[in-house]
C-alpha positions in Angstrom: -6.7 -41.5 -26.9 -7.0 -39.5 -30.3 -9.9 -37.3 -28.5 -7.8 -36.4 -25.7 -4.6 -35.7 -27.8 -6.5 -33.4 -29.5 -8.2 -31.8 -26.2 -4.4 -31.4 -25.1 -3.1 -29.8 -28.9 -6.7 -27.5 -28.2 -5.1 -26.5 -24.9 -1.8 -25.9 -25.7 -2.9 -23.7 -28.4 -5.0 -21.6 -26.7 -3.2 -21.2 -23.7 -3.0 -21.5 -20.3 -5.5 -19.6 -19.2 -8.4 -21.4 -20.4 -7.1 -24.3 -19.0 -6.8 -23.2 -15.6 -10.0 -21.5 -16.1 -11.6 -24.5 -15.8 -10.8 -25.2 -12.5 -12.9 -24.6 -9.4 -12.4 -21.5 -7.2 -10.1 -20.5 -5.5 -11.5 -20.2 -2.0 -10.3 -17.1 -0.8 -11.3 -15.8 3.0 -10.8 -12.1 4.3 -11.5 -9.8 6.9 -14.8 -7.7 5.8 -13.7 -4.2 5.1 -12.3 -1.5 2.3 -8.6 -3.0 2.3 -10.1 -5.9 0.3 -10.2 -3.2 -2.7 -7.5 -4.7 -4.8 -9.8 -8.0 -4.8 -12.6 -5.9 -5.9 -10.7 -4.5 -8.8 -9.1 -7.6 -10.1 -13.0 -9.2 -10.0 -14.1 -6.0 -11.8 -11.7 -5.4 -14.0 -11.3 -8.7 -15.4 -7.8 -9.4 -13.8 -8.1 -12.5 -12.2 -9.7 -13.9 -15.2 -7.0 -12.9 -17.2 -5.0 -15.0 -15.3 -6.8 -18.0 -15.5 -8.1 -17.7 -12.0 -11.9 -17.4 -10.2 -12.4 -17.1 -7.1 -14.7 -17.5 -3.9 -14.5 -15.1 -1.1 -15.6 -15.7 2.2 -16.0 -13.3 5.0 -14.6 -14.2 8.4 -15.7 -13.4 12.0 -12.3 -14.0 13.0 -9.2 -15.4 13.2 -9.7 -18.3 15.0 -12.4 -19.4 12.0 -10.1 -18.0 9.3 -6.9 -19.8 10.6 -9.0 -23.0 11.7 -10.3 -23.1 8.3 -7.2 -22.8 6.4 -5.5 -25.5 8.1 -8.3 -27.8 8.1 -8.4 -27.0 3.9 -11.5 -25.3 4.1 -9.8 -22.2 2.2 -6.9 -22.2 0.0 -5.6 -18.6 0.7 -6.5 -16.3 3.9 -5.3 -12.9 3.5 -4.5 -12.4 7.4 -2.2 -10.6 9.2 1.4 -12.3 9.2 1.2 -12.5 13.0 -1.7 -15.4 12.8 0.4 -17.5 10.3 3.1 -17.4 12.4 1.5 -18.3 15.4 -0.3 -21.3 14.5 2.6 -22.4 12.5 5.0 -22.1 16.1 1.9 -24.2 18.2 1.1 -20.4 19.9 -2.4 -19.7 18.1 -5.5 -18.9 20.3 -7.3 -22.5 19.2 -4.6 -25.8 20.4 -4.0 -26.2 16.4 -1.1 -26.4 14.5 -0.2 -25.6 11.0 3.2 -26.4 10.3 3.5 -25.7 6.9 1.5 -22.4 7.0 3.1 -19.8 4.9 3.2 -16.0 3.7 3.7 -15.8 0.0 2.6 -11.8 -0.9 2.5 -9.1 1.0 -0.8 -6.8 1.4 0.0 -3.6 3.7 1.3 -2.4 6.8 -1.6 -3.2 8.9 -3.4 0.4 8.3 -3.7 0.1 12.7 -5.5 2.7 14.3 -6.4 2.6 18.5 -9.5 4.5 18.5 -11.9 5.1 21.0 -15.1 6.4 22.8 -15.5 10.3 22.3 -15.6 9.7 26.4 -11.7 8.9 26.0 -9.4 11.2 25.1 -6.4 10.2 25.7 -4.1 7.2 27.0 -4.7 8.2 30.7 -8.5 8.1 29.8 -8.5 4.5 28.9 -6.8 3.4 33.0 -9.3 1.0 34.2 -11.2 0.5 30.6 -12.1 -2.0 28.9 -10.5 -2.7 25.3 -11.2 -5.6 22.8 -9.2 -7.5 20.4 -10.0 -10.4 18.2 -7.7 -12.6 19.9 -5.3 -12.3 23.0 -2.4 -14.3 21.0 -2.7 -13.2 17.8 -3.4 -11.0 15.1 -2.8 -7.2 16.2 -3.3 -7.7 19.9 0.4 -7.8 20.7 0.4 -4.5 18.4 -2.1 -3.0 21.1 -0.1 -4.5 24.2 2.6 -2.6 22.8 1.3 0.6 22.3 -0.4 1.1 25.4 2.6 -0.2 27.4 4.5 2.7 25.8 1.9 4.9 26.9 2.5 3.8 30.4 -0.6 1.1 30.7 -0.4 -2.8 31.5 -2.8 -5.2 32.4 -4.7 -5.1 35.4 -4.6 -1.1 34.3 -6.9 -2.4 31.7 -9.2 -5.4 30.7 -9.2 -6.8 27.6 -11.8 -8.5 25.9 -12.2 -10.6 23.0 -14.1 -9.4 20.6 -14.0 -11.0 17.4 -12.5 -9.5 13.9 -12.4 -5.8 12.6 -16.2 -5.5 11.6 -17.5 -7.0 14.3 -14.8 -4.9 17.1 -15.9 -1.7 15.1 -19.7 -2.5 15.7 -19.0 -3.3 19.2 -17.2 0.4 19.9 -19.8 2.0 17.8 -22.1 0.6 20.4 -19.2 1.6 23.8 -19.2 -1.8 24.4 -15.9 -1.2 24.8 -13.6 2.1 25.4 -11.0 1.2 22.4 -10.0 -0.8 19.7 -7.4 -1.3 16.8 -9.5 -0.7 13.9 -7.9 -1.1 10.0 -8.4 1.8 7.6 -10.9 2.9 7.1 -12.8 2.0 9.6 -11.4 5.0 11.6 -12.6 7.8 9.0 -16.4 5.9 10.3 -15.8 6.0 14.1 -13.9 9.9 13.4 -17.3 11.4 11.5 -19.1 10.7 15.0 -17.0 12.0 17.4 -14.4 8.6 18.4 -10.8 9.2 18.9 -7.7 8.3 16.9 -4.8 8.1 19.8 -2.4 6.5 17.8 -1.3 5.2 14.4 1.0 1.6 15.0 3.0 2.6 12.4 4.3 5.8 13.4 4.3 3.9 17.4 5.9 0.9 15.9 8.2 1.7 12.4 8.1 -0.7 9.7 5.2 -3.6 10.3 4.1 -6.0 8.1 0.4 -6.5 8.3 -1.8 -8.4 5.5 -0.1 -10.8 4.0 -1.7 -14.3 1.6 -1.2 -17.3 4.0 -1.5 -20.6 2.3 -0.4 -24.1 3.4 2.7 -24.9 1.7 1.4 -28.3 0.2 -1.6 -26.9 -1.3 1.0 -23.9 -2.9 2.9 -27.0 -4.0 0.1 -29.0 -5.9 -1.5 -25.7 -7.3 1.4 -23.2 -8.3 -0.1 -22.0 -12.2 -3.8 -20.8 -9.7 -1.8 -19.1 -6.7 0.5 -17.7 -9.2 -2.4 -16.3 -11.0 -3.7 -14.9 -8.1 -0.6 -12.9 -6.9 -0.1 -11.5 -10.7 -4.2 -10.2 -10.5 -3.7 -8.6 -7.1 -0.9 -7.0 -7.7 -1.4 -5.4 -10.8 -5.1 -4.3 -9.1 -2.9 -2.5 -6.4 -0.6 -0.9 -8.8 -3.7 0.3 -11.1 -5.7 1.5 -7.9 -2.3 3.9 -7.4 -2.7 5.5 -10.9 -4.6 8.3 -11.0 -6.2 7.9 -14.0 -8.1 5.6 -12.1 -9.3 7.1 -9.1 -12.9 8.1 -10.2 -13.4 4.1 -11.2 -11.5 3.3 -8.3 -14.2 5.2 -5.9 -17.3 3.8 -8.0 -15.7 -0.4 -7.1 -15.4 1.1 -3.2 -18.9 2.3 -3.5 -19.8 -0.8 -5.2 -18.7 -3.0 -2.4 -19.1 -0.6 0.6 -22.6 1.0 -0.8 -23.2 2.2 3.1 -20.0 4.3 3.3 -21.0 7.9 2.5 -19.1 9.6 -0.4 -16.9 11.6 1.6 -15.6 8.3 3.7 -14.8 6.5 0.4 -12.6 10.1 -0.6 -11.0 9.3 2.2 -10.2 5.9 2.0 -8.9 6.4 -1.2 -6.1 9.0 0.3 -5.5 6.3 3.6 -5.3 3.3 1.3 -3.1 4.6 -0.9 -1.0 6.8 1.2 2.3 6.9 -0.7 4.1 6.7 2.7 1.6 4.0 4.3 -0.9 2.8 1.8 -0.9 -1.0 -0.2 2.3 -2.1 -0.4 3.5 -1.3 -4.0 3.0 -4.4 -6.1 1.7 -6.7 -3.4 5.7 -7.0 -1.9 6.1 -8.0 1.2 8.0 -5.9 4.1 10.6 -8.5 5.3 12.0 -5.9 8.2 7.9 -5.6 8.8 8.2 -9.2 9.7 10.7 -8.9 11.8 8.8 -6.1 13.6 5.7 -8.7 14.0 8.4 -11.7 15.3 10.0 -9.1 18.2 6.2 -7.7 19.4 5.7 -12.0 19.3 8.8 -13.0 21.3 7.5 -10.4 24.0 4.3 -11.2 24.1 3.3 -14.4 23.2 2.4 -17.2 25.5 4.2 -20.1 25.4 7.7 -18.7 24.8 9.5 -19.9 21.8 12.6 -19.1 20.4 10.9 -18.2 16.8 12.9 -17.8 13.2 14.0 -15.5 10.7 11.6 -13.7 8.6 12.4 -15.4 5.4 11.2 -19.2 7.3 7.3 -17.7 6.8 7.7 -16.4 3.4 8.3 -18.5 0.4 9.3 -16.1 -2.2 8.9 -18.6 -4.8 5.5 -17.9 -5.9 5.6 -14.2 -5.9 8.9 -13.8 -7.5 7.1 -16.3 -10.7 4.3 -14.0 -10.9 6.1 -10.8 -11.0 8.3 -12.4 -14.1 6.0 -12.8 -16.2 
């Protein structure tokens, strides 16, 4: 009893950061690709550490495995689109699951969504019986794409769509014209640009406000581990707001590089001006974009399959966690 007392006074003194140190890691999975950079600063610059907090990362081929896996416990925090939360949660995922309490607790970005295709296709009427890919027909950004080429005067059967797995592996797949288009996420487009592809549209500018990226967790891991998910939403947003200071950019572009070594020198200057777009870049200290969500829940009531009469914004974001981390 007297040895553990005086582990606990040892603690206490020190702090809590070399208590929560000692946990395992936190098993983080994301979609491969440069808007994982404020990850890659908090791990270089010391910021999740400084919170008491490690972590694993773990890159997904899709939805489906990322979602599967967080339910299932696999993972402790998926930065996915908000979309995929909310559809597993509401029974409407692409895999008969259910996560009921799957949750959003910090925002990311605004989805950085680019439709890009072939250099054969040049515009909207170019893509009329084409083939485009997404990484799955009920979640994610496919209803984003459903969207923007209905307004653009094109439904299925005018085209056939084609699942193709998550942003990496849909980007390899155009690359190769296995398919005519795709939504990419910056800055996978600045890539497919440099040889010869097509932007035709930004969702953002299509669309308005959108939330994209978001941390998922399930609610009763969030409950039973607070001081590490707390940790982790103080690290990456104070990695977004030092990636927006200037001073910083030339370090910045050396983490990018460090991470992405095959992107050439001018496609990591230009994720560095698409990433953090004042306008359309990271959302400014990891907030999220509740009208964004709101955008996400009309595209779902739309398009998703089974219908379901879904909630307000706030029922898949628990502010709790975020607002904790941003007080201290």
């Amino acid at each position: 009893m007297l040895r553990r007392l005086r582990t606990f006074l040892a603690l206490a003194i020190l702090g809590p950061s070399l208590a929560l140190a000692a946990d395992a890691p936190l098993k983080v999975i994301v979609f491969p690709g440069g808007f994982n950079w404020p990850i890659w600063v908090a791990q270089d610059k010391g910021f999740f550490k400084d919170n008491g907090v490690a972590i694993e990362l773990t890159p997904t081929p899709s939805s489906v495995f990322q979602l599967v896996g967080l339910i299932d416990g696999k993972f402790d925090i998926a930065i996915t689109a908000i979309d995929n939360l909310i559809a597993y949660r509401e029974g409407q995922g692409e895999e008969p699951r259910l996560g009921p309490d799957l949750i959003a607790v910090m925002g990311a970005d605004h989805g950085f969504l680019k439709l890009v295709t072939v250099p054969e296709v040049k515009s909207f009427a170019d893509l009329r019986g084409k083939t485009v890919s997404v990484d799955a027909r009920t979640t994610g950004y496919a209803f984003v794409l459903f969207e923007i080429l209905d307004r653009n005067g094109l439904r299925e059967p005018d085209y056939t769509v084609e699942r193709a797995g998550g942003v990496l592996q849909r980007f390899q797949a155009l690359m190769e014209k296995k398919h005519a288009g795709t939504l990419l996420l910056s800055p996978f487009e600045v890539q497919a640009e440099a040889k010869g592809f097509h932007t035709l549209a930004v969702a953002l500018r299509v669309l308005g406000q959108y939330q994209g990226l978001v941390a998922g967790v399930r609610q009763s891991w969030a409950e039973k581990n607070r001081a590490s998910l707390v940790g982790f939403i103080r690290a990456y947003a104070k990695a977004v707001e030092w990636l927006y200071d200037p001073a910083n950019k030339d370090e910045a572009l050396a983490i990018f590089g460090k991470n992405l070594p095959n992107v050439p020198k001018e496609g990591v200057e230009a994720a560095y001006r698409v990433l953090l777009d004042p306008a359309e870049g990271f959302e400014r200290r990891a907030a999220i974009d509740l009208q964004g969500v709101q955008r996400v829940l009309e595209l779902r009531a739309k398009w998703a399959e089974p219908k379901k009469t879904l909630g307000e914004p706030s029922k898949y974001y628990d502010s709790r966690y975020y607002d904790e981390a941003l007080r201290r």
